[in-house]
N, C-alpha and C positions, 0 to 999 in steps of 0.2 A: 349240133356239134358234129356229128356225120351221118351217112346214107347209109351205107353200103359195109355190111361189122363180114370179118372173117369169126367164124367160129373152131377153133384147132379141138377133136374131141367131140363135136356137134351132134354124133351119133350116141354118147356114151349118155349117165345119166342126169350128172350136172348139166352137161351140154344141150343135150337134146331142151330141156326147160329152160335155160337162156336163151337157146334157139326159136323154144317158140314166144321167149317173151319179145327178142325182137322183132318177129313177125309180126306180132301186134303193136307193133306200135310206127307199123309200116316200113321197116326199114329192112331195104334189102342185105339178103344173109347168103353168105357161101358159109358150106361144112364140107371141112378137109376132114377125114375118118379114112384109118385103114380097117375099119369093124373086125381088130383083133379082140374087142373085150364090146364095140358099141353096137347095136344092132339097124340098119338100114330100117326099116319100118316105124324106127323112132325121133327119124328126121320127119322133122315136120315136113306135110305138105306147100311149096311156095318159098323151100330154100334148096338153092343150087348145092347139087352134092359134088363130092371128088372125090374118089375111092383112091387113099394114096396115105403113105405115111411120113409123117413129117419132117425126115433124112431124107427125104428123095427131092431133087433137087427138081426136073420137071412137075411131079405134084404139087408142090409147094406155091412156085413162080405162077400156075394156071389157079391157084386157089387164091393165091391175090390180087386177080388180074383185079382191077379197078374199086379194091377195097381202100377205105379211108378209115378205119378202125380197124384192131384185131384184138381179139381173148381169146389167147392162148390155154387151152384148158386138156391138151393131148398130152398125156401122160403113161407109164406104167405107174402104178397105181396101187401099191402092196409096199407096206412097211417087212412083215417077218418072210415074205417071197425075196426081198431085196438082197438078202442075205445069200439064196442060194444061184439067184437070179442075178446080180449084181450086175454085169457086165451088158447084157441086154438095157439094165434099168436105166444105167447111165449114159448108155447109148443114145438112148430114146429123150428121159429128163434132160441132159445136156449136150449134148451133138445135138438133136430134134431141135432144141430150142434156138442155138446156134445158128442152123440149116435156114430157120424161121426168117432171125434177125436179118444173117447176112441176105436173105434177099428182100425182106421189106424197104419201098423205096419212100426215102425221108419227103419227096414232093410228093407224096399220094399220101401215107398213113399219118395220120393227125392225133393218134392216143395210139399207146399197149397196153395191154391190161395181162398180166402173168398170175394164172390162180396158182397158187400155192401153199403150203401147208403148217400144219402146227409142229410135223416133226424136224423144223427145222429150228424147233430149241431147246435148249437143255432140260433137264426133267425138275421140277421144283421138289422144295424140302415138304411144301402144307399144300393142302388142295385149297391154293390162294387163286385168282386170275393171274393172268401173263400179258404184261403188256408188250408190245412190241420192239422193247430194247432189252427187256427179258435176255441173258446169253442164249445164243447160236450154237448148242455143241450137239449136232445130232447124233442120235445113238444108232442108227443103221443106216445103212446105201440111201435109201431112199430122201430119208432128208439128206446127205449130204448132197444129193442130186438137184435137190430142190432149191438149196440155200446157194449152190451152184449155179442154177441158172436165172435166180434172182440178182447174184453179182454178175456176171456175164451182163444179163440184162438191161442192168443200169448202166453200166458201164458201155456202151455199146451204144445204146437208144441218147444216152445224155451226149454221145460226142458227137451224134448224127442229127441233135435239139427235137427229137420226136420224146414228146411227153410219155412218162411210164407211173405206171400203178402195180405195184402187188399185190396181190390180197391172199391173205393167209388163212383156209379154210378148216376146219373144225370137225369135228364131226358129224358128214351131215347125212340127214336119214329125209325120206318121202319115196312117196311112190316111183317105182318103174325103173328100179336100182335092180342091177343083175346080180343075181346070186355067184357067189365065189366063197371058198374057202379061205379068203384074208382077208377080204374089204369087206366094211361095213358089219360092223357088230347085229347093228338091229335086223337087219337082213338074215343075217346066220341063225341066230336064237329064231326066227320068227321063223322061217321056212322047217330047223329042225321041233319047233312046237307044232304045227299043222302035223309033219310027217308020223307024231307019234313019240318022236325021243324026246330026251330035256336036254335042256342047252348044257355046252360044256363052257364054265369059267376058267380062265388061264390065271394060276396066282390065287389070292384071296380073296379076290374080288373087289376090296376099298380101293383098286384105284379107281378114280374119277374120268369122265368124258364130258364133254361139250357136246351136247348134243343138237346141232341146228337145222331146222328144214330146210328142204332144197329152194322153195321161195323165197326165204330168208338171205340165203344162200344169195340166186341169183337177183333180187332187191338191189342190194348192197353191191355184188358186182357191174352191175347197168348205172350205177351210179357214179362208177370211177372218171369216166371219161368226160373231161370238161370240170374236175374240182380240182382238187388239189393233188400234186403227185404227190406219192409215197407208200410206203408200207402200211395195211392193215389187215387187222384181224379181223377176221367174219365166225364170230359164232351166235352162241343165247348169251352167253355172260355166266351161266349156271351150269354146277356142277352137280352127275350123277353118277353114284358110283356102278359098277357091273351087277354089283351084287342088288342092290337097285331096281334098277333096269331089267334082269331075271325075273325077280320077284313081281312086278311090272306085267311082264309080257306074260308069265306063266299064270298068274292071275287072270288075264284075258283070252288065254288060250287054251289053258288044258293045267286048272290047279290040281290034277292028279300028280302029276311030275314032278319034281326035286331036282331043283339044279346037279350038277357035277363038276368038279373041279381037275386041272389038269395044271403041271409048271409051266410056269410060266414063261415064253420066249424071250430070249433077248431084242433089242433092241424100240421097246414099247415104252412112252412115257408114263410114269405112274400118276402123277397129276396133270391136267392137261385141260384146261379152263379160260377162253379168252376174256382178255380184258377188252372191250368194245368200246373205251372211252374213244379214242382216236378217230376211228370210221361212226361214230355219232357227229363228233365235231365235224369233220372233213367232209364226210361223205352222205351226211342226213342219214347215215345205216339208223333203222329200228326194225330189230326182229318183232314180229308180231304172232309168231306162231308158236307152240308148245310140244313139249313131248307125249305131256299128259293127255291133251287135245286131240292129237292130230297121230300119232303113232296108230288108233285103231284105222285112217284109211292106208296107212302101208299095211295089216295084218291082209286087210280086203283085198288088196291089189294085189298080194302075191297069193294069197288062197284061191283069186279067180285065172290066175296065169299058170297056177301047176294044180287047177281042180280037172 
């Protein structure tokens, strides 16, 4: 279907693991990264790098030189940062993606693939799954950034007949996720359990997450290219709540500690559970991994990265 995949983000944590899944399967890879959040040492060995950010109009053009697929996966990346951060966010989410489009050329690129997110819908009444026509009302910048450059997207790739894919990603946790104060739940609680404190909850904690591995994750993305266009959801299918998830991690790490609770920020969905009928039928998606399973090799990997 193609040779030659751009990877937008390649440095970062989803990226870098689609990075190297296309390695393995011999297909040559460029990573456009400005390593504001990805780190250079987690490009794979065997893909062309380009230290440049996605607005920038020479980076971009040298980072598609002779690509025939792109997955798009540069982003800012912070739902309650978007609030303060706004203007950067959308900079990046829609200009950046914009910068993208308008230079991929329709006789080279054969697929797009735009990762995208779960906050680009409304927050449900019951911790039910969300299908993909589930309402669009995002509650902070970031999704409206996102659901933005999935309409740009289509709109743009369809008038130029280059195939596009969305995929709407979940919450997804595995190894070699950088630690930040907004992304990635598991990351937070697990780094502040090693250091000694107990995790802080936002809220009551019964809201729910999707929690899916990064193989899962990129599975399901390496599979957009050559099936069917459209939107989907990438998660488990299953719902856990924080409070959960705490109990979880604290169990594994240090049952001395007792959660703590903090209010809750604006703009967070209180239920937030994909529905994965869609990316089964279309796209062969089947997560195969677990929280239960697979959460102690992220404990290991960030206990040996800040031992």
């Amino acid at each position: 279907m193609f040779t030659h995949a751009l990877v937008t983000g390649g440095a970062g944590f989803i990226g870098s693991h689609l990075t190297r899944a296309l390695l393995s399967r011999d297909t040559v890879v460029t990573v456009l990264d400005n390593l504001s959040v990805g780190r250079r040492d987690a490009v794979p060995p065997g893909a062309r790098f380009v230290h440049g950010d996605i607005r920038d109009e020479r980076a971009v053009a040298d980072a598609l030189r002779d690509v025939d697929c792109v997955f798009h996966l540069a982003a800012q990346v912070t739902i309650r940062g978007s609030f303060d951060r706004f203007y950067e966010d959308l900079d990046t989410n829609v200009m950046g993606t914009a910068r993208l489009l308008e230079s991929a050329d329709p006789s080279m690129v054969k697929w797009f693939v735009l990762a995208s997110s779960m906050a680009v819908y409304a927050d449900a009444e019951r911790p039910v799954p969300l299908n993909e026509d589930h309402p669009t009302r995002p509650l902070s910048p970031y999704g409206c950034g996102k659901l933005a450059a999935e309409g740009v997207a289509r709109q743009i790739l369809g008038a130029r007949g280059i195939p596009f894919t969305a995929v709407r990603y979940f919450n997804t946790f595995g190894p070699g996720q950088t630690y930040t104060p907004y992304v990635g739940v598991i990351t937070i609680f697990v780094t502040r359990l090693l250091r000694g404190e107990a995790p802080i909850i936002f809220g009551d904690g019964e809201q729910q997450r999707d929690f899916v591995h990064v193989d899962d994750i990129v599975s399901g993305t390496l599979a957009a290219p050559g099936r069917e266009p459209g939107t989907y959801n990438l998660g488990s299918g299953r719902g856990t709540s924080l409070n959960q998830l705490a109990e979880l991690l604290t169990g594994r790490i240090n049952p001395a500690l007792t959660p703590g609770h903090a209010e809750a920020p604006p703009g967070e969905l209180r239920y937030s559970i994909a529905n994965i009928t869609a990316a089964r039928r279309a796209l062969g998606y089947e997560p195969t991994r677990s929280l239960e399973k697979d959460v102690d090799a992220v404990i290991s990997d960030i206990r040996g990265r800040h031992a």
